[in-house]
C-alpha positions, 0 to 999 in steps of 0.5 A: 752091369745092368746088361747082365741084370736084365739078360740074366732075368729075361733068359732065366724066366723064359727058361722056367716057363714049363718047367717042374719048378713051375709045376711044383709050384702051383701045387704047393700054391693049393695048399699053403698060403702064398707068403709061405710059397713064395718066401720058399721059393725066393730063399732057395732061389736065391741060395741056388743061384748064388752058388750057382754064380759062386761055384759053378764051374767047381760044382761040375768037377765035383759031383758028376751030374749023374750024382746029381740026377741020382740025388733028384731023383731019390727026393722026388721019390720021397716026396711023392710018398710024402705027399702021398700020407700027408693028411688032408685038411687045412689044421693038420697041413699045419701040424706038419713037422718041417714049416712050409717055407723050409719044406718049399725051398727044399723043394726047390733047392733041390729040383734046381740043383743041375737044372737049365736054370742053375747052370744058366746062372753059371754060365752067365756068371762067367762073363759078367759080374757075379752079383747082376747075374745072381740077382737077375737070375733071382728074379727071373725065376721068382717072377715065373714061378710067382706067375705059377704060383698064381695059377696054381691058386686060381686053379686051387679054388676050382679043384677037389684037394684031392685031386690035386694032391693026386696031381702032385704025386704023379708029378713028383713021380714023373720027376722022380723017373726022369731024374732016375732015367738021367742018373742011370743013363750018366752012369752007363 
């Protein structure tokens, strides 16, 4: 049991090294405060993967990937444009409609949906018992991200918001065109 504990962790926060999720996750490190990114980034870690360990194998039977993809894409569209109106200082962030911790995990429910990480999770689960694997691939991904998150702070202090929220739309939209490139390309 503690086998699938500690492979699931090592594999799964090895696999997020580079990864959008990381990416993302500094930037909303910038400009909310870290309880909120990172209590964000652990329910929907945590939801992700345990449908990942639960219904992995139904999930790919029914939604293709390509589905999927589509799905990604369109949402990091939207938050790219999101990002882009969202007002810059600090008392109307906190007007924003959707709490931080929601807008977070959706983030990342979202981006995992399909991603190495999930279907690492899915994988893993087929061999060994669901929850080591659930909670290993939990922690993997929070400890890397929490690692992001960390750097994306450090970074925070040292960039113009500005420049960071320009930062973010351009990585929104890259994810956004990746997704739209899979999706296309699954279709074909």
């Amino acid at each position: 049991m503690m086998n699938a504990f500690w492979l699931s962790l090592g594999l799964t926060f090895w696999a997020e090294m580079g990864d959008k999720t990381q990416f993302v996750a500094m930037a909303y490190a910038t400009r909310y405060s870290l309880r909120d990114v990172l209590l964000g980034i652990l329910w929907s870690t945590a939801a992700v993967h345990l449908v990942s360990v639960g219904l992995g194998r139904l999930i790919g039977t029914w939604l293709p990937p390509g589905v999927v993809q589509a799905v990604s894409a369109l949402s990091f569209l939207v938050f790219a444009v999101w990002t882009f109106f969202e007002k810059e200082d600090e008392e109307k962030i906190q007007d924003v409609a959707v709490h931080p911790i929601l807008l977070i995990g959706g983030t990342f429910f979202l981006a995992e949906l399909g991603d190495k990480t999930m279907l690492t999770a899915a994988a893993l689960a087929t061999t060994h018992a669901w929850f080591p694997v659930w909670i290993g691939t939990t922690i993997g991904m929070v400890a890397s991200d929490g690692l992001a998150v960390w750097v994306g702070r450090s970074l925070g202090k040292k960039i113009p918001e500005n420049v960071v929220k320009w930062i973010t739309i351009v990585l929104f939209l890259a994810f956004a065109a990746w997704y739209g490139i899979h999706a296309a390309a699954a279709f074909r």
